[in-house]
C-alpha positions as CSV (number, residue, x, y, z in Angstrom):
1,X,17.6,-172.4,-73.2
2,X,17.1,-169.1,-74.7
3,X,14.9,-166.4,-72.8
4,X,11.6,-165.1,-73.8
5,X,11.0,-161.9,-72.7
6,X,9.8,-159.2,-75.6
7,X,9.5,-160.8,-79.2
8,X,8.2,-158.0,-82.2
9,X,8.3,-160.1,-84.9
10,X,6.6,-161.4,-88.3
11,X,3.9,-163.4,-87.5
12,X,2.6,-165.8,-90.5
13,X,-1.3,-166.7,-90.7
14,X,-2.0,-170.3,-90.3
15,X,-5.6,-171.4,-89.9
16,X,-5.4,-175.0,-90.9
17,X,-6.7,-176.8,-87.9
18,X,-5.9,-179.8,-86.2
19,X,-2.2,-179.6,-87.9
20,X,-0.8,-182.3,-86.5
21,X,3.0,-183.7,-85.7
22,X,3.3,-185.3,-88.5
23,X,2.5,-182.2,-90.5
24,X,5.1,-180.2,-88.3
25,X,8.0,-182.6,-88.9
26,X,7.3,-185.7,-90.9
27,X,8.5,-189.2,-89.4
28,X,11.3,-189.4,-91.4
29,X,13.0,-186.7,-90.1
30,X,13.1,-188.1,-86.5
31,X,16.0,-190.3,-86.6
32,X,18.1,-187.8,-85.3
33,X,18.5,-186.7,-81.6
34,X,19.9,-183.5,-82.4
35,X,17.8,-179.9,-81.9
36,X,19.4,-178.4,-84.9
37,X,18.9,-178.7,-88.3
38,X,15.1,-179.7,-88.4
39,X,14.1,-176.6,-89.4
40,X,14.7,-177.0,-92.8
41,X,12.2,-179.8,-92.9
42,X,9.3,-177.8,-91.0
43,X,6.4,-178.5,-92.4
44,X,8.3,-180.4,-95.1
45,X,5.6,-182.2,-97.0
46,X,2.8,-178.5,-97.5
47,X,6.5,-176.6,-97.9
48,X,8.0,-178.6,-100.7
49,X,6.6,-180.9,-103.7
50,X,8.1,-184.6,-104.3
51,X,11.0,-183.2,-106.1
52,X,12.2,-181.1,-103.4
53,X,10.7,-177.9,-105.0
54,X,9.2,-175.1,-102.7
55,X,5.3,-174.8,-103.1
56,X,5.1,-171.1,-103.3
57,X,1.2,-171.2,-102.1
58,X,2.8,-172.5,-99.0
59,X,2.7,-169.5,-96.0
60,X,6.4,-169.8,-94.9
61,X,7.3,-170.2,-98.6
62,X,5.8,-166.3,-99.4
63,X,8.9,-163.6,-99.0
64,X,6.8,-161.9,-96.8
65,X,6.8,-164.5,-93.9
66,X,10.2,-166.7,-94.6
67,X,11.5,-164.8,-91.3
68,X,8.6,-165.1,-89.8
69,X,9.1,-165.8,-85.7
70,X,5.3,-166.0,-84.7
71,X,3.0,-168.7,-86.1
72,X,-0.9,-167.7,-85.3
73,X,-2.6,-171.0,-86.1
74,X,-5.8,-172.9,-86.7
75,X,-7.8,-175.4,-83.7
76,X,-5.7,-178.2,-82.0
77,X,-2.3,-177.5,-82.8
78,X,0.2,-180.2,-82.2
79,X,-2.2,-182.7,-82.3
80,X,-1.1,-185.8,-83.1
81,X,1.9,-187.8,-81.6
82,X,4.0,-187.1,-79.0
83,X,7.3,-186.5,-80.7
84,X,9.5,-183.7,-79.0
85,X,10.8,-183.1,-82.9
86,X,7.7,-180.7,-83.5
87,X,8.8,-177.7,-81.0
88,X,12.7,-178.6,-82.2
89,X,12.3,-177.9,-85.7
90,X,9.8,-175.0,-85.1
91,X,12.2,-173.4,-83.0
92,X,15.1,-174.5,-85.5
93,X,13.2,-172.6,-87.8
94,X,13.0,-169.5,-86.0
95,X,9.2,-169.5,-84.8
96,X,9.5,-168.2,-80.8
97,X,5.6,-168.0,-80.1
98,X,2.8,-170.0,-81.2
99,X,-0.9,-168.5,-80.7
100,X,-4.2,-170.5,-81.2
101,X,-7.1,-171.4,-79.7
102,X,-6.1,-174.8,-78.5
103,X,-3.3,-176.8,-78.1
104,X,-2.7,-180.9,-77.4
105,X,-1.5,-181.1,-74.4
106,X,2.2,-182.9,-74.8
107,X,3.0,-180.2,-78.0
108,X,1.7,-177.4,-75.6
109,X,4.1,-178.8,-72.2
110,X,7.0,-179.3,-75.1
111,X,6.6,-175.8,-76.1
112,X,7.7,-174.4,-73.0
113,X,10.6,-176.7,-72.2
114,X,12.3,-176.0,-75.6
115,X,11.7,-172.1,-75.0
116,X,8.9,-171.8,-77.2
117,X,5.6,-169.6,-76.2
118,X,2.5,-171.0,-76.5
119,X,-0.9,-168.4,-76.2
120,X,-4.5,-169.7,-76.4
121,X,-6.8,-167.0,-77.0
122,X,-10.2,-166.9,-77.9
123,X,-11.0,-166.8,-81.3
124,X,-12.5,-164.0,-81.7
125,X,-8.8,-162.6,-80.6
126,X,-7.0,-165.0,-83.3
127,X,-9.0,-164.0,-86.1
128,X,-7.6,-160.3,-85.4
129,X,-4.3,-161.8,-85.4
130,X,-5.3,-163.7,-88.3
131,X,-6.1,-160.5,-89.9
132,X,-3.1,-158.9,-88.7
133,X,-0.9,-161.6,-89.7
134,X,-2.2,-161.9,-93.2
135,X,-1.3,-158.1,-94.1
136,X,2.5,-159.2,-94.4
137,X,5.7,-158.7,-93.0
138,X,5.7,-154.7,-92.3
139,X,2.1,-155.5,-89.9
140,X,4.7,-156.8,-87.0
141,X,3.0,-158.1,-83.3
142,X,5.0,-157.3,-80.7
143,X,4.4,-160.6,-77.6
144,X,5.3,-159.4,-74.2
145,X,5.9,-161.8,-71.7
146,X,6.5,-160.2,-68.4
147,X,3.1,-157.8,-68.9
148,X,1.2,-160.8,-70.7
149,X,0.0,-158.6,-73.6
150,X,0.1,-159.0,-77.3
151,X,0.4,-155.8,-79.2
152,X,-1.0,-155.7,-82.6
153,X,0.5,-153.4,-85.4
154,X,-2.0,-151.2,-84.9
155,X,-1.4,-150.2,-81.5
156,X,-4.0,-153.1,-80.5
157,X,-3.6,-154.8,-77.0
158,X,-4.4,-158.5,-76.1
159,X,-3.9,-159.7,-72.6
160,X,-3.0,-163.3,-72.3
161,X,-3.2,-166.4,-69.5
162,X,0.2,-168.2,-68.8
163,X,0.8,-170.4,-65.9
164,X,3.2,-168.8,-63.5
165,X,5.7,-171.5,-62.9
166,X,5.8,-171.8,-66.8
167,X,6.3,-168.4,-67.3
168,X,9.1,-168.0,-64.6
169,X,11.2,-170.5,-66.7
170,X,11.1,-168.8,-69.7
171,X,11.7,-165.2,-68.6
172,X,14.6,-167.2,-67.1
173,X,15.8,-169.4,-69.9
174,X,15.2,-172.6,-67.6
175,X,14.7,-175.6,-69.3
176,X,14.7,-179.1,-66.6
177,X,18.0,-178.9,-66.3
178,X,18.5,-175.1,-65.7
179,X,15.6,-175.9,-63.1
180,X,17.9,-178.7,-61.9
181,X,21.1,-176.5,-61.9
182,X,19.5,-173.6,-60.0
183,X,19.5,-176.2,-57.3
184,X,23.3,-177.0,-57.5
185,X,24.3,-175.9,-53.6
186,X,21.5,-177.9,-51.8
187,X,22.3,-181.2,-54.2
188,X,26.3,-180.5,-53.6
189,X,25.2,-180.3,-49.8
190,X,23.1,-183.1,-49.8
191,X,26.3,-185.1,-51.4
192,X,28.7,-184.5,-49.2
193,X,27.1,-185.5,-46.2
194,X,25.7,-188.7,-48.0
195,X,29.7,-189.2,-48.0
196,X,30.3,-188.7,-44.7
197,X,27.5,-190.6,-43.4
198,X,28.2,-193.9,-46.2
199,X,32.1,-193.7,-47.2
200,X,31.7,-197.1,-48.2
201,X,29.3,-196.3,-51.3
202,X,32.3,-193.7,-52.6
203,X,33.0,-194.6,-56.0
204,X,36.9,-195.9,-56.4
């Protein structure tokens, strides 16, 4: 998994509420098990009309924010089903950090495992990054992970809550297996003298 440390970045103004799953990556798109190649169908049914066509009115459609690697969204994002597709295709996409005032609780855990940020603010503190958001791509935030701030472009600072355990894995790219992995000498140890001690369950 890819490390979040420092992200400066576009950040596109989304204030639908209660987007849901669904809405992130329709049904149809989760026959595959891949991690790749979902981004294209991000938000498929607001991004493009039955023909296939972009809706221009869409946010990610607008030059300004097709780049765009922070999403500052409406109430309850990720609600919805449980589907592990939603933080796949957003991160497929390029979207590294997701700010709102809520979040359901399996897309918010799902977040982090996939190497995704997830910030709930107040929303007082949204609707500046609303604001900031909405002015296009040169307003840039800057999301700093190790100092928990979000800097607007205007030389604005918001200080943000993150669980520490959470935050740990993603300044260190850990994902369950990484966690697993860093963990390697005491499960190698643990192996061998399950040998020694049962040579009879040794696989032939």
């Amino acid at each position: 998994m890819e490390k979040f440390t420092k992200l400066t970045g576009v950040a596109a103004p989304m204030p639908l509420i209660n987007v849901d799953t669904d809405m992130i990556i329709p049904k149809q798109f989760l026959k595959t098990i891949k991690r790749s190649g979902l981004g294209a169908n991000l938000f498929d049914e607001m991004r493009f009309d039955a023909d296939g066509n972009e809706i221009p009115d869409f946010v990610l459609n607008q030059p300004a924010y097709r780049n765009a690697e922070i999403l500052v969204a409406g109430d309850n994002f990720g609600c919805g089903s449980s589907r592990e597709h939603a933080p796949w295709a957003l991160l497929d996409f390029g979207i590294r950090c997701v700010i709102s005032t809520s979040f359901a609780d399996i897309f918010y855990n799902n977040c982090f495992k996939n190497g995704i940020l997830p910030i709930v603010l107040p929303q007082e503190d949204v609707d500046k990054l609303m604001d900031d958001a909405s002015r296009g791509a040169n307003a840039k935030i800057t999301v700093d992970l190790e100092n928990q701030v979000i800097n607007g472009p205007d030389g604005g600072e918001i200080a943000f809550e993150v669980d520490a355990f959470r935050k740990h894995c993603l300044l260190n790219g850990l994902d369950d297996i990484g966690l697993t992995m860093e963990k390697e000498a005491s499960i190698d140890t643990f192996e061998a003298e399950m040998e020694a001690k049962t040579p009879w369950l040794k696989a032939v």
